[in-house]
C-alpha positions, 0 to 999 in steps of 0.5 A, spaced: 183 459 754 186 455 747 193 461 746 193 460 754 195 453 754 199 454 748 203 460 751 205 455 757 206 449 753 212 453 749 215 456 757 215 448 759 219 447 752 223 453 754 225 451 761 227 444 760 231 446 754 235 452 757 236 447 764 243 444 762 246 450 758 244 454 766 246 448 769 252 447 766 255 455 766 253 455 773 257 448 774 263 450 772 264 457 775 262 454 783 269 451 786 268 444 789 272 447 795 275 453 798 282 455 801 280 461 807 286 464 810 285 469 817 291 472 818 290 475 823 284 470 826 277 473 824 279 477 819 274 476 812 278 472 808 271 468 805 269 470 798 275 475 796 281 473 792 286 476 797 285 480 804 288 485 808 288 485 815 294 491 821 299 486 826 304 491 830 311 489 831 313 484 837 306 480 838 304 475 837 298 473 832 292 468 832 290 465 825 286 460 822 286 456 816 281 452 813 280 448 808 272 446 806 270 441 801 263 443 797 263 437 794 259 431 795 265 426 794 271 426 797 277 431 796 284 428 797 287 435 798 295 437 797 296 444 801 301 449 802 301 456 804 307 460 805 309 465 810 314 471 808 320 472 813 321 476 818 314 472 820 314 465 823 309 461 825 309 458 831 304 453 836 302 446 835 303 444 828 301 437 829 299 433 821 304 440 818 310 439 815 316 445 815 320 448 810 325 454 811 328 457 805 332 463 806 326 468 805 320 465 807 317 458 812 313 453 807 307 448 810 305 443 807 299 438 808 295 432 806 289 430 808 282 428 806 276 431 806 270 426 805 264 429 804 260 435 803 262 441 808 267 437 810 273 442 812 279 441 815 283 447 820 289 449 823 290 454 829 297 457 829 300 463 831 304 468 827 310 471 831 311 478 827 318 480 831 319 487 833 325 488 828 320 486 822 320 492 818 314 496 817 310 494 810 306 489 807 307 482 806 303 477 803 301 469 805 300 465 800 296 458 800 295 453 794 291 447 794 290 442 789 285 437 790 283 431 786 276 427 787 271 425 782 266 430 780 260 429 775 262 423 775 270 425 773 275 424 776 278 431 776 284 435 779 283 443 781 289 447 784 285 453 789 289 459 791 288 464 797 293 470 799 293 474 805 296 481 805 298 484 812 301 490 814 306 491 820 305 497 823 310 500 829 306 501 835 307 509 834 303 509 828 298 504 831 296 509 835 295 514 829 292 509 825 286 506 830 283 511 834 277 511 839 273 518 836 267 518 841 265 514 849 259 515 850 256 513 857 250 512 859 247 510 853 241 505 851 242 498 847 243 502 840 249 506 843 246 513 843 247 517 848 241 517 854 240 524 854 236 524 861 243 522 865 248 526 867 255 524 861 259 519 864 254 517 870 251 510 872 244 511 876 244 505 881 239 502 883 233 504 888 233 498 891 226 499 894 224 492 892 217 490 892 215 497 895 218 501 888 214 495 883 208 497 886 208 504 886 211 503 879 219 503 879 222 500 872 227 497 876 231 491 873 234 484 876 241 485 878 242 480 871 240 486 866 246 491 865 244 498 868 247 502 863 251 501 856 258 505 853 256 506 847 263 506 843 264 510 835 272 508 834 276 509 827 280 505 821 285 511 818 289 505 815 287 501 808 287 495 812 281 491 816 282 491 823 280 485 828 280 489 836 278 487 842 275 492 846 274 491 854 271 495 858 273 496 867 273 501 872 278 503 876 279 507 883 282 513 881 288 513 887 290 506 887 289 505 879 286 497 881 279 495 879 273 496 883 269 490 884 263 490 883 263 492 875 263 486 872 259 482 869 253 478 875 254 472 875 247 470 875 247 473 868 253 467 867 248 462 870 243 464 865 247 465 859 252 458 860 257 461 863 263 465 861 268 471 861 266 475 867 270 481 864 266 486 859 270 485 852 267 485 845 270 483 838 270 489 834 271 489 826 274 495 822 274 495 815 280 500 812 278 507 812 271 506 816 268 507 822 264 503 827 259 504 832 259 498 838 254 499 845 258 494 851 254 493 857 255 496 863 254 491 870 254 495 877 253 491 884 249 495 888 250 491 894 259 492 893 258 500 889 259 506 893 257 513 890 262 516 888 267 518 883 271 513 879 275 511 873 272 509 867 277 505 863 277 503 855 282 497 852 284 497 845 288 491 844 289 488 835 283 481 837 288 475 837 295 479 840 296 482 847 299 489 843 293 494 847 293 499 841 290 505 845 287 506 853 281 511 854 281 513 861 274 518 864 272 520 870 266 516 872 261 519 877 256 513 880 250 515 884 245 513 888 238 516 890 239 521 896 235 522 903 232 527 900 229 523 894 227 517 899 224 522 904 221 526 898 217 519 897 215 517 903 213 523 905 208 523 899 207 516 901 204 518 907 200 524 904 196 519 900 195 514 905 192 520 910 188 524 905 185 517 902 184 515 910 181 522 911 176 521 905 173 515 907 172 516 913 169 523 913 166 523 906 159 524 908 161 530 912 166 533 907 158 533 902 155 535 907 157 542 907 157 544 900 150 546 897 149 541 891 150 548 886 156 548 889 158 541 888 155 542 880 161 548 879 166 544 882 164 538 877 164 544 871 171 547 873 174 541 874 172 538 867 174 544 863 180 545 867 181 538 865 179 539 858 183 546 857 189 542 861 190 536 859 187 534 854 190 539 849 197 535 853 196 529 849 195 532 843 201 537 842 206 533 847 209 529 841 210 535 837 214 538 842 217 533 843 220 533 836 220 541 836 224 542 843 227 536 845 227 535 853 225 543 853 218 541 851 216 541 859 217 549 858 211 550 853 207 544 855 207 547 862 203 553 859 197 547 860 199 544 866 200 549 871 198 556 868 190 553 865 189 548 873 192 554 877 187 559 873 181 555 874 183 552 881 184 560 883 177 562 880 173 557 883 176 558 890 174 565 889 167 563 888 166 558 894 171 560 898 172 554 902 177 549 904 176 542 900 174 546 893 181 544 891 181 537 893 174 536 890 176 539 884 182 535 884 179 529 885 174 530 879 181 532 875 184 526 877 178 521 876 178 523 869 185 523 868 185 516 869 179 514 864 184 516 858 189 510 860 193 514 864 192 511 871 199 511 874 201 511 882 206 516 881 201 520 878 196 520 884 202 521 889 203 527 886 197 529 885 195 528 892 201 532 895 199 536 889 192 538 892 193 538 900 200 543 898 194 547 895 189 547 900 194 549 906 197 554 902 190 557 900 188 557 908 194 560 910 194 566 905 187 567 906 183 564 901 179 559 905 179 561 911 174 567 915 178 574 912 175 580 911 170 582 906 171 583 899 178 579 900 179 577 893 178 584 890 184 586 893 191 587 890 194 583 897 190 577 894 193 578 887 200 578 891 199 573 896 196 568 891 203 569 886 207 568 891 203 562 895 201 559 890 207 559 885 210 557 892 207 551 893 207 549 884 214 548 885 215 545 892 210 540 888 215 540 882 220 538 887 216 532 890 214 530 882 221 530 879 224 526 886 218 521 884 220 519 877 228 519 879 227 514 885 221 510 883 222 510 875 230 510 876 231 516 872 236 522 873 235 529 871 241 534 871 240 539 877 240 545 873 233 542 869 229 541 875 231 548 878 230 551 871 223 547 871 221 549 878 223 555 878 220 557 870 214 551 870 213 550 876 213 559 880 213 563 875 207 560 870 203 560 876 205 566 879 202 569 873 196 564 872 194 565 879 192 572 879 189 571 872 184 567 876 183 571 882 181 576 877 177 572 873 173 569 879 172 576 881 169 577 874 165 571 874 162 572 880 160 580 879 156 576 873 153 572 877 150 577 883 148 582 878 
């Protein structure tokens, strides 16, 4: 302990002895003030000996000029900054004195900053004639300030440039470009892969009946989409544009009303422009990604086709440096989408009626070995089709992208109609796929993936399995040894691959209008033909076969 407290005592010694020789380098190499030149306004002049920034011939550029003191004491500042001709300074120059000498403009201004912090500023506009020959030209700003510091009364002179390049308005064009416009697209500006490109999916407008049965639908004050924008800086120079997004008709060119930001999204942020524009900042050589939200009255918009239009214009100027126009597609939930709900709607409120009221009938019929099978069916066909879903989803997910349902539908059709169609042949009779669906479903939400949509669907699922197996002979008086025959193979592919993709149909049209998702055409067709008819198809007649197979073992 005794070379402890030693080793601590000669650190003490140390600290206290380096302070004033750090304190003072570090003293002499912190100015009391700084002298910011943003020409054009908000390029990063802080920080920097000298800064860069792009003007176009004929406009007119917004600047700021600062002056702020770091010194607790008082500063009596002498400033004057030079601007190169053709440029020339314009606005109110109230408190500035105005030199002109043959090649450039001289202001001068003296003023007092009092304490820490303290800044003094000016907003004025630059005018960059469009005579004003290609190239750059430099801005030069020198402050000499005098003021007591350390107890010293001291003089200091700070000098701040900015460099700017005037651009024709041709090579403008070339030099800022937008690379990449991709709608829709989530808030960090990636390209939502479950949308058609270039179109906005409108609200479902089913209110409280969509958030009971699920529906993610925001309020009107949230965007319904977002433009995520990737644009380029081939110049050396920085780069300041505003960016403004609005929607056209197609014939007329006029904007469609409805596009722009609600005004209870104002309300609840304070007000503000109604129109969609963001400021954008482009170092040299450099290229940014940026989202601007997109809003869309549901109330005002009609489906259809639109213009999308993207405005570029150098921030502070009304030079536009590019304009993007793309055809926009708005879309709105179908008749047959509403229809394909509240028909499945319907289904579940009259299978659950039915099954209340007629529940001790429905036991009644079946023998308590039967209902012991059916229990043993359903939940291996739960534990072979859903349960290995939870498991290896996420890593088709990563493996295959949105075409993980093509080998994730291997599980969920092919294994339930294997185990539905070999049960049935064991105890034809209709209601053994409502059972065993039952049972399924039951399990299915004790794993925590209760969903109304997923009972919506599995309701249409089970009363499309047991008409079509009643139908094609299944269920229903028939000839004897019915199962055995190459006619029961085939009709139990087509039937039931028929009603799987009819229930495919219902499952996709649920998601679009209750979780406002969208799906290309060609995905829902490609899963209810390959997922939904034609692993089913193939499954089946598997299972007939194998209940056929289990029921020789059971006679024998």
């Amino acid at each position: 302990m005794r070379w402890l407290f030693g080793f601590m005592t000669v650190m003490v010694v140390l600290f206290y002895a380096a302070g004033p020789i750090f304190g003072n380098g570090f003293k002499k190499s912190f100015d009391p003030a700084q002298v910011i030149l943003q020409i054009p306004y908000g390029i990063k002049n802080s920080g920097v000996k000298c800064s860069t920034g792009l003007v176009v011939q004929g406009s007119r550029v917004a600047s700021l000029i600062i002056v702020e003191s770091y010194h607790a004491t008082p500063l009596f500042t002498d400033l004057r900054v030079e601007i190169p001709k053709p440029l020339k300074p314009e606005g109110s120059m109230e408190g500035i004195k105005i030199d002109e000498s043959t090649d450039k403009y001289i202001l001068h201004a003296k003023f007092k900053l009092i304490t820490e912090f303290d800044d003094w500023y000016k907003l004025l506009t630059v005018l960059i004639p469009s005579t004003a020959m290609p190239g750059n030209y430099s801005i030069k700003a020198t402050a000499c300030c005098k003021g007591m510091i350390d107890g010293k009364q001291r003089e200091f002179v700070l000098n701040q440039q900015a460099v700017v390049r005037v651009a024709t308005p041709a090579e403008l064009q070339k030099l800022l470009t937008v690379r990449e416009i991709k709608i829709p697209a989530d808030l960090d500006g990636k390209l939502d892969k479950k949308f058609a490109q270039n179109s906005l999916l409108l609200r479902s407008d089913l209110g409280l009946w969509g958030k009971v049965f699920g529906s993610r639908e925001e309020s009107d004050v949230a965007p319904v989409s977002f433009a995520g924008i990737r644009m380029a800086n081939q110049a050396d120079e920085d780069a300041i544009v505003l960016v403004s997004w609005e929607v056209l008709d197609p014939k007329t060119k006029k904007e469609v009303q409805g596009f722009r930001i609600s005004q209870e999204f104002l309300d609840l942020h304070g007000k503000g422009e109604e129109r969609i524009q963001t400021q954008v900042f482009i170092p040299g050589k450099k290229e940014v990604e940026f989202v601007l939200p997109i809003f869309a009255d549901k109330d005002k918009i009609l489906p259809g086709r639109y213009l999308g239009r993207v405005t570029s214009k150098l921030f502070g100027s009304d030079v536009i440096v590019r304009i993007n126009d793309f055809e926009l597609t708005v879309q709105k939930m179908s008749w047959a989408t509403i229809g394909t709900t509240v028909y499945a709607i319907f289904i579940t409120l009259g299978i659950s009626i039915f099954l209340l009221i007629r529940n001790r009938m429905i036991f009644q019929r079946f023998k308590t070995r039967w209902l012991i099978l059916i229990a043993l069916f359903g939940s291996t066909k739960f534990l072979l089709s859903v349960v290995p879903r939870f498991f290896l989803t996420e890593l088709f997910n990563g493996l295959l992208g949105p075409f993980a349902v093509f080998a994730t539908g291997i599980f969920r059709e092919g294994i339930t109609y294997l185990f539905t169609m070999a049960l049935v042949v064991l105890i034809p009779f209709p209601g053994v796929v409502t059972l065993s669906m039952l049972m399924s479903l039951v399990l299915f939400c004790l794993l925590g993936s209760f969903n109304p949509v997923v009972i919506l669907f599995m309701m249409v699922a089970m009363s499309t399995m047991e008409i079509t197996l009643y139908l094609i002979g299944f269920t229903r008086a028939h000839e004897q040894n019915f199962a055995q025959t190459n006619k029961a193979l085939i009709l139990a592919a087509l039937g039931m691959g028929t009603a799987s993709a009819f229930a495919t149909f219902v499952d996709y049209n649920l998601y679009m209008l209750l979780y406002r998702l969208y799906y290309a055409k060609w995905y829902i067709w490609a899963n209810i033909l390959v997922v939904g008819f034609f692993y089913t198809s193939i499954f089946a007649p598997a299972g007939v076969m194998l209940g056929n197979k289990l029921k020789q073992v059971a006679t024998e």
